[in-house]
C-alpha positions in Angstrom: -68.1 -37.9 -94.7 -65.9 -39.8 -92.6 -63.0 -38.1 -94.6 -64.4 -35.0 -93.5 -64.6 -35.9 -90.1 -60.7 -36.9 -90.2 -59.7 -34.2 -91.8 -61.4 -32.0 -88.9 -59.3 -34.0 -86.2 -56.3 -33.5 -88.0 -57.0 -29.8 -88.0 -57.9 -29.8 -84.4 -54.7 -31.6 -83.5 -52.4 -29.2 -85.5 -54.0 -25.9 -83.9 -53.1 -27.6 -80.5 -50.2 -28.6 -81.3 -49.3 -24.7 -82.4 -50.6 -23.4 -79.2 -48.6 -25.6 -77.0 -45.7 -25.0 -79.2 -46.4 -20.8 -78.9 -46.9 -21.1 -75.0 -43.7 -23.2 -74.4 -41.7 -19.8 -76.4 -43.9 -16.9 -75.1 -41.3 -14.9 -72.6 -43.2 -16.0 -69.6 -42.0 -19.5 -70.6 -38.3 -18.0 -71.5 -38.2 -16.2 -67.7 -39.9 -19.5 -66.0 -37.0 -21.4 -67.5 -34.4 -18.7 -66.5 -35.9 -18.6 -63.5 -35.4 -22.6 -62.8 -32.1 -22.2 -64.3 -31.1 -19.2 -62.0 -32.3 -20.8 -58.4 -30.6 -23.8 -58.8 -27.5 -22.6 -58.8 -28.3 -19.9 -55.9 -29.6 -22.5 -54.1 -26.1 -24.8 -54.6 -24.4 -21.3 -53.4 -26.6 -20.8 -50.4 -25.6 -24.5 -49.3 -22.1 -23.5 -50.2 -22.2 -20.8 -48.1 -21.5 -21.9 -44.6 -18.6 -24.1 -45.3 -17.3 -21.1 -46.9 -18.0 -18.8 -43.8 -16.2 -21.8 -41.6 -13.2 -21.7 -43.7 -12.9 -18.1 -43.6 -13.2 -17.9 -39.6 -11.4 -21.0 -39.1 -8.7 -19.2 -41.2 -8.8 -15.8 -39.1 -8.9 -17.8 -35.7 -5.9 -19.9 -37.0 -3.6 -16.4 -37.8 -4.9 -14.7 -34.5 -3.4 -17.9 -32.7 -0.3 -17.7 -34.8 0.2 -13.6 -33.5 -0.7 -14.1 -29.9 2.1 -17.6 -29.9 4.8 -15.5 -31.5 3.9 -12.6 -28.9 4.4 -15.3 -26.5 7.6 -16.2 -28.1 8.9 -12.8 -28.1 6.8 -11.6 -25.0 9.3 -8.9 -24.1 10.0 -7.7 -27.9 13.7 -8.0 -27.4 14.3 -8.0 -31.1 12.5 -5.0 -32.0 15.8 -2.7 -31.2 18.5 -5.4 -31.3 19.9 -4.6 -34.8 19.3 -1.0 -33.9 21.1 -1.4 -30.5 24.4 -3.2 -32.3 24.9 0.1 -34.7 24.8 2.6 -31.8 28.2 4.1 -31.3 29.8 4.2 -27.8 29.0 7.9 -27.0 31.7 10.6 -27.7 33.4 12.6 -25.1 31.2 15.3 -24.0 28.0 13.8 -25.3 24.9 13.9 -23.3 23.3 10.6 -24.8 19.5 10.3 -23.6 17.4 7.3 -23.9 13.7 6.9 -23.7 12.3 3.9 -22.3 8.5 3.9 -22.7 5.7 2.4 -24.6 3.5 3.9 -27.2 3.6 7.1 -26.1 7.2 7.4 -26.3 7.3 5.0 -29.1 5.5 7.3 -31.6 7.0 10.8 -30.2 8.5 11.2 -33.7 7.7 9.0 -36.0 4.0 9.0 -35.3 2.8 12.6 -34.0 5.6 15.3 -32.7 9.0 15.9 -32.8 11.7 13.9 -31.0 14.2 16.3 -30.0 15.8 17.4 -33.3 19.7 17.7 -33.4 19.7 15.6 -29.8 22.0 12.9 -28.7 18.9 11.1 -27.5 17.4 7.7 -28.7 13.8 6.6 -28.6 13.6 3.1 -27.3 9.4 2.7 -26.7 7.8 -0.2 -28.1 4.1 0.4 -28.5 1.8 -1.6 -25.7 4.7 -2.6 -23.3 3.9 -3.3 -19.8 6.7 -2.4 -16.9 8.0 -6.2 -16.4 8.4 -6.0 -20.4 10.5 -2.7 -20.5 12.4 -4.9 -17.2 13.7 -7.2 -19.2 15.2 -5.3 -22.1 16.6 -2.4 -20.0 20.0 -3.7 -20.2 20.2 -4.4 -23.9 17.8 -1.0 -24.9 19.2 1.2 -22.5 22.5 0.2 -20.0 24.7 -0.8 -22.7 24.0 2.0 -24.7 25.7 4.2 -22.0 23.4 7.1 -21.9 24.1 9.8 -19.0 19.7 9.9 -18.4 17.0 7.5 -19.1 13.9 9.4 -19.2 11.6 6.4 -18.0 7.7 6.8 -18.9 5.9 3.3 -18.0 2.8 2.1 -16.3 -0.3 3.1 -18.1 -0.4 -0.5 -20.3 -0.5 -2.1 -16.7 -3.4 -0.5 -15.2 -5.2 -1.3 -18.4 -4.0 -5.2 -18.1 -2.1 -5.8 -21.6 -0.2 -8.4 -20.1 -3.0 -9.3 -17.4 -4.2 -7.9 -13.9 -1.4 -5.6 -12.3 -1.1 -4.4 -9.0 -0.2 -0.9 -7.8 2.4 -2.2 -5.7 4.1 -4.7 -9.3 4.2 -1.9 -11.4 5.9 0.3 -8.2 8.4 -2.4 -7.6 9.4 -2.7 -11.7 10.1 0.7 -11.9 12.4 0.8 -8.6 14.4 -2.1 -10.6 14.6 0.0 -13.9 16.1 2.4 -11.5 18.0 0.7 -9.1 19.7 -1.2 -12.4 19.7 2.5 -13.7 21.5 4.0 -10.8 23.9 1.0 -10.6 25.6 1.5 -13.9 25.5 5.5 -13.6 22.8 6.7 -15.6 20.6 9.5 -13.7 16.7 8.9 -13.7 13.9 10.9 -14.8 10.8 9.5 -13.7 8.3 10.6 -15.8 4.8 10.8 -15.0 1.6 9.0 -16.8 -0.4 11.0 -18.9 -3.9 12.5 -18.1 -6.6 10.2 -20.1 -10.2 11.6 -20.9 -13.3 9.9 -22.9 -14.0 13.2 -25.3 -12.7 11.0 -28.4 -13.5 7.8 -27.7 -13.6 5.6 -24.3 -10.5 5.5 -22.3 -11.8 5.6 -18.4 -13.6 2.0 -18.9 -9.8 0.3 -18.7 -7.4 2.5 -16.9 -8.5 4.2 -13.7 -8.1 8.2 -13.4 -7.5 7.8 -9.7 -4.9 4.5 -10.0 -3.2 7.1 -12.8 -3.0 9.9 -10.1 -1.9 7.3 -7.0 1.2 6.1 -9.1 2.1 9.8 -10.2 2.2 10.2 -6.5 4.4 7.2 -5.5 6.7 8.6 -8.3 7.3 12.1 -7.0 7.5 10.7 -3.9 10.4 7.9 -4.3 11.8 10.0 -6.8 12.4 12.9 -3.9 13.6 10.0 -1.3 16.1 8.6 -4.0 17.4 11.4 -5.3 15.7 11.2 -9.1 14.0 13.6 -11.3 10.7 13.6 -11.3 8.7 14.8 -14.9 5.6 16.3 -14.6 3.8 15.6 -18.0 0.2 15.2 -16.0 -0.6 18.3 -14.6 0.4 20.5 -17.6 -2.0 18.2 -19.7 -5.3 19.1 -17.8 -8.0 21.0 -19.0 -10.3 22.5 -16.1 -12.2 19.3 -16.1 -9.5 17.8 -14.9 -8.6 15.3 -17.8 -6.6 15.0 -20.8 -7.0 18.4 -22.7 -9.1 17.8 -26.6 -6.7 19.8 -27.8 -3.7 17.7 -26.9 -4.9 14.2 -28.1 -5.9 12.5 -31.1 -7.7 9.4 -28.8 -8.2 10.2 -25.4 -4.9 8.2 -24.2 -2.2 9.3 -26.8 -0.8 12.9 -27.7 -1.1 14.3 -31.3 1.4 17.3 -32.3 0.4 19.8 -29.6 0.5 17.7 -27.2 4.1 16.8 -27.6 4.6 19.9 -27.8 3.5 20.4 -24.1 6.0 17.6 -23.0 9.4 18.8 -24.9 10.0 21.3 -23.0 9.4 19.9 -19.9 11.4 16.2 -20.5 14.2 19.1 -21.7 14.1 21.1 -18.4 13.8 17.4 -16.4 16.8 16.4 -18.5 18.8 19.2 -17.7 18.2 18.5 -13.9 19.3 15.2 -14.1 22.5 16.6 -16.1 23.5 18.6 -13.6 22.7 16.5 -10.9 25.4 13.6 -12.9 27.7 16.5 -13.3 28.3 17.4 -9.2 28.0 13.7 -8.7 31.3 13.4 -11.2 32.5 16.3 -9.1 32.2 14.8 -5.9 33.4 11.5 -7.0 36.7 12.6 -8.3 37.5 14.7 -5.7 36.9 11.9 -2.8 39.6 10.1 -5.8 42.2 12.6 -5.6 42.0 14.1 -2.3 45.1 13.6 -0.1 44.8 10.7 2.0 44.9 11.3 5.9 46.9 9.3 8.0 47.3 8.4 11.5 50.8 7.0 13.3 50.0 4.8 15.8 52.7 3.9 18.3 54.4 0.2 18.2 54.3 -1.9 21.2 
């Protein structure tokens, strides 16, 4: 009887035994251990993750710093046309070399959007987001000593909107009497030209240059280039639609022309161009004949 009764235990114990052993491989047991074995390591990663996310900006913040010193560095971008500048030819006889001194605008009249003035003597020296006391200091080395006859001069818009910090009317006046003054001293004619029209169709553009500071420096450009005897370009007031802003059609931004656009201003930095031309040409005229004229003189009685 006893034997019995062991033997019952035994068989009790083994059909345990079995179950546990099927419950521990049933796939709800496979996907609870999955499971464990998953979130541990998701859980290591989601501790990992903001040392990661601190490297990453710590990385960004530490090129940005790197940009903005060697912006610093460079702050007027004097090497950006200085291997270009050293292959330029002295101009040949006859040649009615042209340089444009700008900043985006002029810089992608060309190579970006447009074209620059196909089968001309004339060299594009803009350098994209250039300020007037930038374009100050490298108008010797991008524009006197390459000896044009005009500088077609198109600055002032980076200023209002504060690239290289708050600008007043009267800063961004006074660096463009130097360009011209330093212009004028080394016999190259000036075309003034004036800034662009902006508009908010595309995307915002009002919010960091003013429409009515845009139109008061147009003004004190026609004006001191009437009292100086300079050209004055009117890019602003072919650009208007009857809003009174930047034409759609004539900008790919709001701030910057696309194709038609420069198409609009060719013909009119030609026509100011040709001015300026003839207005070097009687100057030459004048100047030589003062040179050769016969001299006039007076006796004047000894004592």
């Amino acid at each position: 009887m006893r034997l019995f009764r062991r033997m019952g235990l035994v068989v009790v114990a083994l059909v345990l035994l079995l179950s546990i052993s099927e419950s521990a491989q049933s796939p709800n047991g496979i996907v609870l251990a999955q499971t464990q074995a998953q979130t541990q390591p998701a859980q290591a990663k989601t501790q990992a993750a903001p040392a990661t996310t601190d490297s990453v900006d710590m990385a960004k913040l530490q090129s940005d710093l790197k940009t903005e010193q060697d912006k610093l560095k460079a702050w007027p971008n004097l090497g950006r046309y200085h291997d270009a500048d050293a292959q330029v030819e002295p101009p040949a006889t006859g040649e009615n070399r042209v340089v444009f001194m700008g900043d985006s605008i002029t810089d992608g009249w060309g190579r970006k959007y447009g074209k620059f003035f196909p089968g001309k003597p004339y060299i594009n020296r803009g350098i994209s987001g250039q300020t007037t006391p930038q374009m100050l200091i490298r108008f010797r080395p991008d524009v006197i000593a390459l000896k044009p006859k005009v500088v077609v001069i198109l600055a002032g818009t980076n200023d209002l909107a504060g690239n290289t910090g708050p600008s007043r009317l009267e800063a961004i006046e006074d660096n463009l009497t130097s360009m011209s003054e330093l212009a004028k001293t080394n016999g190259i004619r000036v075309v003034l030209a004036s800034l662009l029209p902006i508009s908010d169709y595309i995307k915002p553009q009002t919010n960091r240059r003013s429409p009515e500071q845009i139109v008061a420096l147009n003004d004190w450009m026609k004006d001191y280039a009437a009292k100086n005897g300079l050209v004055y370009l009117d890019y602003y007031s072919a650009m208007l639609d009857d809003k009174k802003v930047l034409n759609q059609n004539m900008t790919y931004d709001g701030l910057h022309p696309n194709d038609a656009g420069y198409e609009i201003m060719r013909p009119l930095a030609e026509k100011s161009i040709a001015t300026a031309l003839r207005g070097a040409s009687a100057a030459h005229k004048m100047a030589s004949k003062r040179t050769h004229s016969p001299k006039s003189s007076k006796k004047r009685g000894g004592t």
